[in-house]
py3Dmol code that shows the C-alpha trace and the ligand (Angstrom):
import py3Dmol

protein = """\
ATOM      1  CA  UNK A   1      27.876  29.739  94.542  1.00  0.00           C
ATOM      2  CA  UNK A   2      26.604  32.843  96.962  1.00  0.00           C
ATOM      3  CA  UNK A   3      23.418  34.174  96.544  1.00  0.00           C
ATOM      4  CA  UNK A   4      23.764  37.827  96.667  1.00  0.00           C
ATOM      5  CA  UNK A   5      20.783  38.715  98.823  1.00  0.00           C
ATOM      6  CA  UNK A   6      19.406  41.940  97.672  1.00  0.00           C
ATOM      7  CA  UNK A   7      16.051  41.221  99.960  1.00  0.00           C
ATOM      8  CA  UNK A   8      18.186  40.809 103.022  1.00  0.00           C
ATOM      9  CA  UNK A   9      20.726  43.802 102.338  1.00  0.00           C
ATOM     10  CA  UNK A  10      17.838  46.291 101.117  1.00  0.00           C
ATOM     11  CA  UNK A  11      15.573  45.082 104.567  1.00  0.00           C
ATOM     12  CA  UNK A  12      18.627  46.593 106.341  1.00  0.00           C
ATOM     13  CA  UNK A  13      18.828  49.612 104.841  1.00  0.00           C
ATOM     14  CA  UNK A  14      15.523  49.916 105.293  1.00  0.00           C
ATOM     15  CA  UNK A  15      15.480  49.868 108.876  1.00  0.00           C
ATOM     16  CA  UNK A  16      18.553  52.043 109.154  1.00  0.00           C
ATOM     17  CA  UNK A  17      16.582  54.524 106.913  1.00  0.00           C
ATOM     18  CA  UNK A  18      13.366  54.338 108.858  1.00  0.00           C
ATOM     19  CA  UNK A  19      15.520  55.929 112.300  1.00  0.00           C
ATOM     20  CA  UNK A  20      17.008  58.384 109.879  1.00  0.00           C
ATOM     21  CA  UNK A  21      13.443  59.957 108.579  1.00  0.00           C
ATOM     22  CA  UNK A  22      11.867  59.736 111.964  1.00  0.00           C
ATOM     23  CA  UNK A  23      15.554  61.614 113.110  1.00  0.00           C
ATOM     24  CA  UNK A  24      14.175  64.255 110.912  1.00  0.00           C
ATOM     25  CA  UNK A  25      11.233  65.066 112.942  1.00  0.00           C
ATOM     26  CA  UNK A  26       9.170  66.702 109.892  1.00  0.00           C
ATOM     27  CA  UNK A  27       6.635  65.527 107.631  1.00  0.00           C
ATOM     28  CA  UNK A  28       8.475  63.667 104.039  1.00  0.00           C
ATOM     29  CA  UNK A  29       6.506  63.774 101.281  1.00  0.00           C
ATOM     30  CA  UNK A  30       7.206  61.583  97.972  1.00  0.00           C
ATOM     31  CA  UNK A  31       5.047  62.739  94.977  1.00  0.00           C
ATOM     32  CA  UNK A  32       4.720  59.698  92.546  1.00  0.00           C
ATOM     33  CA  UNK A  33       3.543  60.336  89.394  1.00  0.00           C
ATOM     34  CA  UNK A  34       1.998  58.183  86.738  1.00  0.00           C
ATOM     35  CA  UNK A  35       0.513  58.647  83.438  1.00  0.00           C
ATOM     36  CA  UNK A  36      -1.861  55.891  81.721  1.00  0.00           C
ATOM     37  CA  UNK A  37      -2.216  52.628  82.959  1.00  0.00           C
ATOM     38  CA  UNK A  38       0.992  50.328  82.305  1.00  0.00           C
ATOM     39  CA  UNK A  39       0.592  47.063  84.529  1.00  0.00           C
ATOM     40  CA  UNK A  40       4.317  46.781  85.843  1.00  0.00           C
ATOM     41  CA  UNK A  41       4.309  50.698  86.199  1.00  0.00           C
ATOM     42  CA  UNK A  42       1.066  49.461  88.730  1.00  0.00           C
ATOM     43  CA  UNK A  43       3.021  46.886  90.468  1.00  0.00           C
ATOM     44  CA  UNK A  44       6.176  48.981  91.161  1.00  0.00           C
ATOM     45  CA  UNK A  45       4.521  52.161  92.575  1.00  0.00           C
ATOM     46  CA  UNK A  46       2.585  49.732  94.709  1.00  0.00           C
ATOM     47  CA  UNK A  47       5.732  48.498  96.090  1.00  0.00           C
ATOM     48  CA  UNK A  48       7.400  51.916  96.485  1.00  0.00           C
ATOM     49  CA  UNK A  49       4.006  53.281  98.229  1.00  0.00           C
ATOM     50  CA  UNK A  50       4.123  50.577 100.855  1.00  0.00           C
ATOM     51  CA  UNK A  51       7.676  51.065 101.252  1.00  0.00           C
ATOM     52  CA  UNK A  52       6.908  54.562 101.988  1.00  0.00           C
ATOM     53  CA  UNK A  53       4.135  53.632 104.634  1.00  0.00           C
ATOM     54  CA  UNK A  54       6.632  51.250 105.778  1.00  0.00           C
ATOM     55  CA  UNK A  55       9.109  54.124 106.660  1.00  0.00           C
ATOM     56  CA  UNK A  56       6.521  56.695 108.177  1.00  0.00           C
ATOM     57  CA  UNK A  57       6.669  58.578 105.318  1.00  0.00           C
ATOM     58  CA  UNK A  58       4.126  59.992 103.108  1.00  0.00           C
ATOM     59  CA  UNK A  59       3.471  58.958  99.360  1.00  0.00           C
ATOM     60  CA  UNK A  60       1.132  60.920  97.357  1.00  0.00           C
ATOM     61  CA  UNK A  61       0.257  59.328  94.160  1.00  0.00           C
ATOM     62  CA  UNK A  62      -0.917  61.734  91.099  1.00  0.00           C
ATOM     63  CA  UNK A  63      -2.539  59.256  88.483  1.00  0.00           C
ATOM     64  CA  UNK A  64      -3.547  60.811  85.843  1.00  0.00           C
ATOM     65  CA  UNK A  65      -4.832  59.950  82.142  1.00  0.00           C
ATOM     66  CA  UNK A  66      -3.795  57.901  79.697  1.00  0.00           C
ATOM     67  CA  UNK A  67      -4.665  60.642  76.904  1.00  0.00           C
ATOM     68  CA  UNK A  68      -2.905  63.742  79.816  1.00  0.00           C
ATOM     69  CA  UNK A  69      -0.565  66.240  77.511  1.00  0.00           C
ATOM     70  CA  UNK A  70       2.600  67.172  78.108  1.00  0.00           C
ATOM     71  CA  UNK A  71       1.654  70.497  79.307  1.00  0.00           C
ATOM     72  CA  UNK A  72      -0.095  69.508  81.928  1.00  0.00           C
ATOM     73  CA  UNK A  73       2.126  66.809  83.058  1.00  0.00           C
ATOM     74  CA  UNK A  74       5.130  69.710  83.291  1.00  0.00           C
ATOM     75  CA  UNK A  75       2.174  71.746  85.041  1.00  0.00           C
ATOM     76  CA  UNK A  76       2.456  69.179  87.745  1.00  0.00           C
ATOM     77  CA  UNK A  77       5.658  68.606  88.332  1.00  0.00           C
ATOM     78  CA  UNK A  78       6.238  72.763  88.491  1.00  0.00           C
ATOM     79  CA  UNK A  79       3.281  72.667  91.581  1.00  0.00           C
ATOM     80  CA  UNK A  80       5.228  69.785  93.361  1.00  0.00           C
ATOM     81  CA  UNK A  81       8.699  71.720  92.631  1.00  0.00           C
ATOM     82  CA  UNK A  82       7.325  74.858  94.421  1.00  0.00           C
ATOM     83  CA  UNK A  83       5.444  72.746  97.445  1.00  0.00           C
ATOM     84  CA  UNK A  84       7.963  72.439 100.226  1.00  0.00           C
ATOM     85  CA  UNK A  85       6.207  69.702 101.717  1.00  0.00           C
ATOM     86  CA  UNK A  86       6.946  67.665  98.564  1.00  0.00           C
ATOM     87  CA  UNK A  87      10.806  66.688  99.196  1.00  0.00           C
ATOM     88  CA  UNK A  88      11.223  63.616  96.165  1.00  0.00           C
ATOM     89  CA  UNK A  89       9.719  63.671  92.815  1.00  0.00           C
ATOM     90  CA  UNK A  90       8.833  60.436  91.012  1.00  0.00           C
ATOM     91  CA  UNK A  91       7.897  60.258  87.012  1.00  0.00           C
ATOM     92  CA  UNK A  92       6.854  56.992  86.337  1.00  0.00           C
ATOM     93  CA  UNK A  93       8.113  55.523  83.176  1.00  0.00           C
ATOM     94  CA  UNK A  94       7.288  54.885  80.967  1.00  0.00           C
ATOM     95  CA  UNK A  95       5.113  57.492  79.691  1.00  0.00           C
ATOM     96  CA  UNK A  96       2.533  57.650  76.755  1.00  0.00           C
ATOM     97  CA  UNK A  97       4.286  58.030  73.896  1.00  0.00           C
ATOM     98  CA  UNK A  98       3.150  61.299  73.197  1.00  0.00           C
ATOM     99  CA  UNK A  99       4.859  62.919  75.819  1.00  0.00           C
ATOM    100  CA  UNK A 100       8.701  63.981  75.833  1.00  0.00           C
ATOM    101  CA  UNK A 101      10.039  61.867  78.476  1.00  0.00           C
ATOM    102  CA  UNK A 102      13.223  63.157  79.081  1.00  0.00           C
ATOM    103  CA  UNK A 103      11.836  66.708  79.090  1.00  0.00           C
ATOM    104  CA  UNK A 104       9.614  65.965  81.465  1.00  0.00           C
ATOM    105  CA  UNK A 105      12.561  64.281  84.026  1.00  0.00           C
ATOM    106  CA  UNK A 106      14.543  67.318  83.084  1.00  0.00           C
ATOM    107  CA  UNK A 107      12.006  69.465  84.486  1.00  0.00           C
ATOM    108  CA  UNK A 108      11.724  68.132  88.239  1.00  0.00           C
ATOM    109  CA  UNK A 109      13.849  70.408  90.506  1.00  0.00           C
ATOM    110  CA  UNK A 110      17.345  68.345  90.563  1.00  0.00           C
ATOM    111  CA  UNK A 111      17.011  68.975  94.303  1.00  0.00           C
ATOM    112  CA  UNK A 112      14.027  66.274  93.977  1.00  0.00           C
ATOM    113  CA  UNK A 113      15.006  64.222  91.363  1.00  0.00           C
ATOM    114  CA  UNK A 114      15.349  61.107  93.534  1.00  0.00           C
ATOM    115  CA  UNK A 115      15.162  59.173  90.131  1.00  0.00           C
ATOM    116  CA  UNK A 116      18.381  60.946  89.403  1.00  0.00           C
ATOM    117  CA  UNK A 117      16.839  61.107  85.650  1.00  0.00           C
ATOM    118  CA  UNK A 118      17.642  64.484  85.162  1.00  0.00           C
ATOM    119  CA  UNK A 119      20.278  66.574  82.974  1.00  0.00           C
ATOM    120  CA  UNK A 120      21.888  68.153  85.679  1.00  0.00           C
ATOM    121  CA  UNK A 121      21.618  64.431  87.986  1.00  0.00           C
ATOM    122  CA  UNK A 122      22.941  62.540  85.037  1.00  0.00           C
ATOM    123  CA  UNK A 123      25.742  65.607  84.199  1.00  0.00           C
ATOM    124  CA  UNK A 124      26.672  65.576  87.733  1.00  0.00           C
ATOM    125  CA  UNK A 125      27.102  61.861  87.754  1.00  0.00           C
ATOM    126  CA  UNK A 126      28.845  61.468  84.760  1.00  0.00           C
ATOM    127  CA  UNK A 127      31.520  64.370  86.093  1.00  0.00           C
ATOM    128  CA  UNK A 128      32.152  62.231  89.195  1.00  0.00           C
ATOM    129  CA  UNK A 129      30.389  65.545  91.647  1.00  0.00           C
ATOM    130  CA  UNK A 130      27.658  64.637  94.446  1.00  0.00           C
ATOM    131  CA  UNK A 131      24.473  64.229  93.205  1.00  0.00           C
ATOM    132  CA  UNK A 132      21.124  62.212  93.183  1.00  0.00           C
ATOM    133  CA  UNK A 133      22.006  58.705  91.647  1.00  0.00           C
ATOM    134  CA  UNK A 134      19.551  57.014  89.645  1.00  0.00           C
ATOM    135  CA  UNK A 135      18.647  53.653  91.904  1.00  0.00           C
ATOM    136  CA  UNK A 136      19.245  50.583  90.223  1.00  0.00           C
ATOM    137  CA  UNK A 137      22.827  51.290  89.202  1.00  0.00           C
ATOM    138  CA  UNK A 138      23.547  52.587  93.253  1.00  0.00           C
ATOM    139  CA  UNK A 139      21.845  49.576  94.118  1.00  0.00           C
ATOM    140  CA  UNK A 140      24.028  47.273  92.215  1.00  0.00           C
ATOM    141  CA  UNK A 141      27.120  49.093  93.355  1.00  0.00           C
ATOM    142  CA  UNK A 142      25.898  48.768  97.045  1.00  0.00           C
ATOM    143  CA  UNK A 143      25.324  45.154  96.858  1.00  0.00           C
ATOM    144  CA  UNK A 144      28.591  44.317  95.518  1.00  0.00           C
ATOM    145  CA  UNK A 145      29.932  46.021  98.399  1.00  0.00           C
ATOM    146  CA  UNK A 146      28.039  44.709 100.988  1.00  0.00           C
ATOM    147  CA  UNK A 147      29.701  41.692 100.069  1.00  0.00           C
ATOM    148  CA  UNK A 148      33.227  43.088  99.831  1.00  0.00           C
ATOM    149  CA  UNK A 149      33.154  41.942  95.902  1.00  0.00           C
ATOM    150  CA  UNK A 150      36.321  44.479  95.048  1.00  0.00           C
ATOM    151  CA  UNK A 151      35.355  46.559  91.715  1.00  0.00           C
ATOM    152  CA  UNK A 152      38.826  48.035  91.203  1.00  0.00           C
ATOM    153  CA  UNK A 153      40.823  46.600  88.630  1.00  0.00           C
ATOM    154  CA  UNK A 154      38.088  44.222  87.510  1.00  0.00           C
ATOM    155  CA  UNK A 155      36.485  43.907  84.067  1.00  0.00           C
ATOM    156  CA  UNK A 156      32.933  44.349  83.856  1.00  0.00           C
ATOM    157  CA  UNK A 157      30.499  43.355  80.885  1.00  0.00           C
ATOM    158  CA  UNK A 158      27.900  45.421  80.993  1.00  0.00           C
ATOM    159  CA  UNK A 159      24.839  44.705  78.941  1.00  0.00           C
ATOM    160  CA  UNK A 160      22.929  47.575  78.493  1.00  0.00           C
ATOM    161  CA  UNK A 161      22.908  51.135  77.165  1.00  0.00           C
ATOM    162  CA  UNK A 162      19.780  52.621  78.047  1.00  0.00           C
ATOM    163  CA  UNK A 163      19.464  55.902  80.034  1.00  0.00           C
ATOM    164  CA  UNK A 164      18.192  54.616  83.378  1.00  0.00           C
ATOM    165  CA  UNK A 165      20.639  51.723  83.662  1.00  0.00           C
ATOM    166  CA  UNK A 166      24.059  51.116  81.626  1.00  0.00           C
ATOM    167  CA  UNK A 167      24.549  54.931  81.387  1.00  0.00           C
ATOM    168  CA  UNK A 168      24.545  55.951  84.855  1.00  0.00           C
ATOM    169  CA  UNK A 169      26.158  52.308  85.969  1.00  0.00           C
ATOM    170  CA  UNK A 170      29.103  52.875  84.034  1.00  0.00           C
ATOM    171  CA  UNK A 171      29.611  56.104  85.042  1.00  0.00           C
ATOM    172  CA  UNK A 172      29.868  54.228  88.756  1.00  0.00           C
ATOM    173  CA  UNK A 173      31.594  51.286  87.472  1.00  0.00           C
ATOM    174  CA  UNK A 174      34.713  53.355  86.004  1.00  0.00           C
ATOM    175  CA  UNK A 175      34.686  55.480  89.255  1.00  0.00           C
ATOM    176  CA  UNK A 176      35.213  52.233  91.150  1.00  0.00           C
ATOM    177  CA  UNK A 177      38.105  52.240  88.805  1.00  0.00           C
ATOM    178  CA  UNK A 178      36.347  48.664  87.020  1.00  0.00           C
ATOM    179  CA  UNK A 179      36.893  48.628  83.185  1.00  0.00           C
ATOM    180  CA  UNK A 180      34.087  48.226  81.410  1.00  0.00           C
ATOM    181  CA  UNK A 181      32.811  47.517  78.117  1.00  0.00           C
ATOM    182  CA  UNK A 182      29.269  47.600  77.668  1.00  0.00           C
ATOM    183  CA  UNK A 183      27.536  45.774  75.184  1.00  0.00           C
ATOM    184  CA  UNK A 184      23.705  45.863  73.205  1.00  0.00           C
ATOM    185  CA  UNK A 185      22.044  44.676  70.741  1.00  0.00           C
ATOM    186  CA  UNK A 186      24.445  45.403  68.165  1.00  0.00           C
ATOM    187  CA  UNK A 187      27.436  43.666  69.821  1.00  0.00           C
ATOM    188  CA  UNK A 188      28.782  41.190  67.710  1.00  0.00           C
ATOM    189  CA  UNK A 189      30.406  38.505  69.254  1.00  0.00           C
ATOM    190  CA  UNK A 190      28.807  39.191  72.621  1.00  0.00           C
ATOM    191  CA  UNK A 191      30.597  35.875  74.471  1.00  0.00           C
ATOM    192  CA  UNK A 192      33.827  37.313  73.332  1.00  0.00           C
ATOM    193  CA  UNK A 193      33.159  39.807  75.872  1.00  0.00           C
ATOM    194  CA  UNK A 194      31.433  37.771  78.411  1.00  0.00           C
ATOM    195  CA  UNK A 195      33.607  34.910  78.511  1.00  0.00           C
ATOM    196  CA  UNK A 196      36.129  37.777  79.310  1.00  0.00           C
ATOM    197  CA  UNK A 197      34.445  39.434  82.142  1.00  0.00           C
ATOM    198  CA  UNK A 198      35.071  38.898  86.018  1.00  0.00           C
ATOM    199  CA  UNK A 199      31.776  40.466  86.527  1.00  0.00           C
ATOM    200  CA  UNK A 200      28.699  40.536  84.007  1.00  0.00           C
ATOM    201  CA  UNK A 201      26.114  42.864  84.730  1.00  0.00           C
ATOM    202  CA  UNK A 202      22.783  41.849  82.378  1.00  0.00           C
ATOM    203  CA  UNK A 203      19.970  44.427  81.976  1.00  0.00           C
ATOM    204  CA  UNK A 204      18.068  42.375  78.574  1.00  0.00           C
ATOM    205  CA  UNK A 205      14.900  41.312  79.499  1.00  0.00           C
ATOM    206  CA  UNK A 206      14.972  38.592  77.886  1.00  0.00           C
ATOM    207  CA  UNK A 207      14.713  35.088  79.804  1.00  0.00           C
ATOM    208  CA  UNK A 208      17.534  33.237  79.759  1.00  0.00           C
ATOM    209  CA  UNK A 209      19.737  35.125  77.676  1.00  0.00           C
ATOM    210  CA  UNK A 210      22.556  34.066  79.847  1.00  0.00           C
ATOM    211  CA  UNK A 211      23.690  30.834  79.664  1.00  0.00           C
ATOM    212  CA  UNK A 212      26.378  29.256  81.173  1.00  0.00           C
ATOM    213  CA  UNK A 213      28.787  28.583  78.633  1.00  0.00           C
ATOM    214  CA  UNK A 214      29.227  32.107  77.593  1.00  0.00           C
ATOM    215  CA  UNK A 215      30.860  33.225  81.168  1.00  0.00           C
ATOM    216  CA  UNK A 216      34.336  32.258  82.680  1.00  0.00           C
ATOM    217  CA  UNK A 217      34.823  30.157  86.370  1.00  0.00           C
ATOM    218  CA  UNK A 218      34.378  31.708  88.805  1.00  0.00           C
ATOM    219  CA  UNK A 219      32.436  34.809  87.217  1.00  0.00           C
ATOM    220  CA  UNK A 220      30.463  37.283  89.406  1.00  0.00           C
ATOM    221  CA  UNK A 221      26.742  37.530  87.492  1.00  0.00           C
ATOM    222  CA  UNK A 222      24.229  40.433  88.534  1.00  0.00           C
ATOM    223  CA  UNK A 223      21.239  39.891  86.950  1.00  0.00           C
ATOM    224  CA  UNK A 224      18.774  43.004  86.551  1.00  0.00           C
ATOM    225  CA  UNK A 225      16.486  42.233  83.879  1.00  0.00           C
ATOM    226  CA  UNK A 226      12.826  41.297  84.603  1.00  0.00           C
ATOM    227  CA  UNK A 227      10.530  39.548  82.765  1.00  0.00           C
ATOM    228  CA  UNK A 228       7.232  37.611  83.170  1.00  0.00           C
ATOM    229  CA  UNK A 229       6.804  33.936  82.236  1.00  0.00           C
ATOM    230  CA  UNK A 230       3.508  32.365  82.598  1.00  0.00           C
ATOM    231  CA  UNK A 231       2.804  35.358  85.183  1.00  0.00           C
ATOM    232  CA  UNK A 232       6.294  34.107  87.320  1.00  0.00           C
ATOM    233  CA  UNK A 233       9.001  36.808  87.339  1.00  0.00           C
ATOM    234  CA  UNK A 234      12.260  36.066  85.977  1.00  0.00           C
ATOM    235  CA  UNK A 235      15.604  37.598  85.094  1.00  0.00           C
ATOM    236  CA  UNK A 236      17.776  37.511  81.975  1.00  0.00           C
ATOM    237  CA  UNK A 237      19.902  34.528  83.641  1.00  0.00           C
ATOM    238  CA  UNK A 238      19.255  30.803  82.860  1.00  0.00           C
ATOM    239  CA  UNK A 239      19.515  29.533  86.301  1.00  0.00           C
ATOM    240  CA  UNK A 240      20.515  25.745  85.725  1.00  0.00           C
ATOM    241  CA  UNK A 241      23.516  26.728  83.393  1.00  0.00           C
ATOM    242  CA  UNK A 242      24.706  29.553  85.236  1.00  0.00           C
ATOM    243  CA  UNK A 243      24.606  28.606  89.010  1.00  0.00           C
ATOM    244  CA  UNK A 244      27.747  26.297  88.638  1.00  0.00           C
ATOM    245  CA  UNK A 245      29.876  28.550  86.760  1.00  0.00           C
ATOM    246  CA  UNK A 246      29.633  31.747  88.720  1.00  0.00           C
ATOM    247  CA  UNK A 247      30.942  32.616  92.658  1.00  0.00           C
ATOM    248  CA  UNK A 248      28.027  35.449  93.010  1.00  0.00           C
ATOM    249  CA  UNK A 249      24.648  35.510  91.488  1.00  0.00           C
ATOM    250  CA  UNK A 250      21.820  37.875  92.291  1.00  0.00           C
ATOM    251  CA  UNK A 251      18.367  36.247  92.531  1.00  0.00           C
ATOM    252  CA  UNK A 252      15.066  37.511  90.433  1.00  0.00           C
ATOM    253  CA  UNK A 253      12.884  38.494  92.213  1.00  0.00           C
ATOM    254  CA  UNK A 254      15.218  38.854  95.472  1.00  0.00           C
ATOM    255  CA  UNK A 255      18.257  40.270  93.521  1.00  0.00           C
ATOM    256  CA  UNK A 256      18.608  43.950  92.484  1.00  0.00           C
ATOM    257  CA  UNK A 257      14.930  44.858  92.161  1.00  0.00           C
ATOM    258  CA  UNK A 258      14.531  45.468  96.487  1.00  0.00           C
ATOM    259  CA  UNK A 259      17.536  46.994  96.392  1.00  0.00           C
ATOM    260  CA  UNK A 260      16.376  50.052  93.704  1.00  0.00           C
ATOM    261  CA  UNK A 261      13.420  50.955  96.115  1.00  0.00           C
ATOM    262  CA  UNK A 262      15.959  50.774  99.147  1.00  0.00           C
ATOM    263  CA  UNK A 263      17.791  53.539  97.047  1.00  0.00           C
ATOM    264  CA  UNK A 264      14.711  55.248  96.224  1.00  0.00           C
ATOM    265  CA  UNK A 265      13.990  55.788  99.680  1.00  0.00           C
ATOM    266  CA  UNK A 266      17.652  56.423 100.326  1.00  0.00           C
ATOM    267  CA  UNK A 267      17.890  59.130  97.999  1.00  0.00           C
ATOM    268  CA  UNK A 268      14.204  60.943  99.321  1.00  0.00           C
ATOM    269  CA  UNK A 269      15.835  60.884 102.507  1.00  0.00           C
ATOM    270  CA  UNK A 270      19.288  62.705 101.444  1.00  0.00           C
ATOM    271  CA  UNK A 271      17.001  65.017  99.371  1.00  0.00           C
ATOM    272  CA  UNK A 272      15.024  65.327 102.478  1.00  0.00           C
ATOM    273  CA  UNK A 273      18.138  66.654 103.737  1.00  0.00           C
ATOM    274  CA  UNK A 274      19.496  68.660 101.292  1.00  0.00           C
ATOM    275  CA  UNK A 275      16.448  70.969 101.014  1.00  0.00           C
ATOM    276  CA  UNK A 276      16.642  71.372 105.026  1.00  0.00           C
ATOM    277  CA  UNK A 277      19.733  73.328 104.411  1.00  0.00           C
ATOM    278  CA  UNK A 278      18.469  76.409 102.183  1.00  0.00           C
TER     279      UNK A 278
END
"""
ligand_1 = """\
48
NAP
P 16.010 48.755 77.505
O 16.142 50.212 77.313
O 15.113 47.972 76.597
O 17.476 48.128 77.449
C 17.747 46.825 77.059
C 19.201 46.762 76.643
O 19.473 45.430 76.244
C 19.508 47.683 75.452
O 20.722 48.368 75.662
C 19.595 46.711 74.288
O 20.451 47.131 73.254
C 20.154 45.480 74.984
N 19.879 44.270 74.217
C 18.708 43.839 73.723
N 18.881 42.682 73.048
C 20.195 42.386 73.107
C 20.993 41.352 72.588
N 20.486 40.368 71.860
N 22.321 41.369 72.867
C 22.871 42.356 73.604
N 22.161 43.391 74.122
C 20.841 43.392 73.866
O 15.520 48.436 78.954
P 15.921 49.057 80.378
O 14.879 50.010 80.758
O 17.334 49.477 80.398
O 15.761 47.755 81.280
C 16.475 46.564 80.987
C 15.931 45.394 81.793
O 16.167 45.665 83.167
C 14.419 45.191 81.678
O 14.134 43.828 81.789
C 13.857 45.938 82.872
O 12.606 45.433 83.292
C 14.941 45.652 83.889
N 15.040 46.651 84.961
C 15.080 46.193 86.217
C 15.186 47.054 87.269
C 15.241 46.515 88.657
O 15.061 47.282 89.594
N 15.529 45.236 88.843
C 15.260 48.435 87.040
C 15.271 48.892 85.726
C 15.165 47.978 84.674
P 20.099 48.412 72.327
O 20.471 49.605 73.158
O 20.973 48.226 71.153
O 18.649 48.336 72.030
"""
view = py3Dmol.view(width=600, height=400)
view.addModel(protein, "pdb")
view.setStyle({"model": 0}, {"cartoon": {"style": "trace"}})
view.addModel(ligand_1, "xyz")
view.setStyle({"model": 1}, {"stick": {}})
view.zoomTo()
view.show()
């Protein structure tokens, strides 16, 4: 079984990415912004913020609130659209539940949505034209090629639905010409599908929801959920059971998770670019 190495990949990027920005010879800005006080939401902005320091590049955190209204959250993000040194916009999620999420991601400029969260991102995405890519899903793509795992003609499981991950990754998967059937929580018979699969992508959150017997020899397992056991991080995939059934597993933590902030940073730096032109 290989370990697909998403520290090791993502570290290269990263230093590819660092020549590219200082190429640029101009201030980057990344405006992060978070509402309330969610303890992962702390730990991943952490991680993107010393990223950014990492890369020479500038990330301004906007904290505000827990009790902030929506008004003055879409008051923000207007300032940061109009600042030109501002070139990626970052909405934390999630936010309180008082405030329309997805009108608030739909309200960052697309040119700076390097979430890829918004209508016109996701539109763009799901009509196979260049655009901002949300970050996990281009992540997962990228690590499958970095190790020359061919995506055309294969069948994917994909567990997930939600907005910020099966969406957008299915879009990708079917333009890798993959077919893919994605499953949730009201799949029934959700082995059926799994035992199927050369590839199964789960996004759960729920510790060791994969087990071993429910995928095929030989199966290629990418692992992107993230939970927290007795303060350890772990993924949806029971390790034991799994590791001598599949060819390919992503790690947790090491897996997927360095490889979304590698595509964070990826996609500040083609919006970087982008804006340069007008
Ligand atoms: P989410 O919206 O809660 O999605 C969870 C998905 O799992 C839903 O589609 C849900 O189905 C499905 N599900 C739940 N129980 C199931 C079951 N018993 N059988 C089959 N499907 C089931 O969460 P998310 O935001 O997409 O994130 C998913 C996981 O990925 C979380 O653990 C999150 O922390 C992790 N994540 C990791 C990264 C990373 O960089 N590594 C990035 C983003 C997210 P329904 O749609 O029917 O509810």
């Amino acid at each position: 079984m290989v370990i697909l190495d998403g520290k090791k990949v993502s570290n290269e990027i990263l230093e590819n990415l660092k020549k590219d920005f200082a190429s640029l010879n101009k201030k980057v800005s990344l405006a992060v912004i978070w509402v309330g006080n969610d303890e992962a939401s702390s730990i991943y902005i952490k991680s993107k913020l010393k990223k950014c320091e990492e890369l020479g590049i500038e990330g301004k955190l906007y904290h505000l609130d827990e009790n902030t209204k929506e008004e003055e959250v879409l008051a923000l993000i207007d300032k940061l659209n109009h600042d030109d040194y501002i070139k990626g916009i970052l909405l934390q999620s999630p936010l309180p539940k008082e405030i329309d999420e997805i009108k608030c991601f739909n309200f960052i400029n697309p040119q700076k949505d390097v979430d890829g969260f918004s209508n016109v991102s996701v539109g763009n995405l799901a009509l196979g034209r260049p655009t901002l890519i949300s970050c996990t899903p281009k992540g997962i793509i990228r690590l499958l090629k970095y190790y020359n795992i061919p995506l055309e003609g294969k069948s994917v499981c994909l567990i997930n639905r939600s907005n910020i991950v099966g969406k957008p990754l299915f879009n990708l998967l079917i333009s890798e010409n993959a077919t893919v059937t994605m499953c949730h929580s009201k799949t029934q018979n959700l082995e059926f599908f799994t035992r199927n699969a050369d590839i199964v992508i789960s996004a759960v959150g729920k510790p060791n929801f994969i087990k071993g017997d429910m995928l095929k020899e030989g199966s290629i397992v990418i692992d992107v959920g993230i939970s927290r056991v007795n303060g350890k991080v772990v993924g949806d995939v029971d390790y034991e059971s799994v590791s001598p059934k599949a060819l390919y597993l992503t790690p947790v933590p090491g897996g997927v998770g360095p490889m979304t902030v590698a595509m964070l940073l990826e996609n500040l730096y083609e919006a970087s670019k982008n804006q340069d032109k007008f």
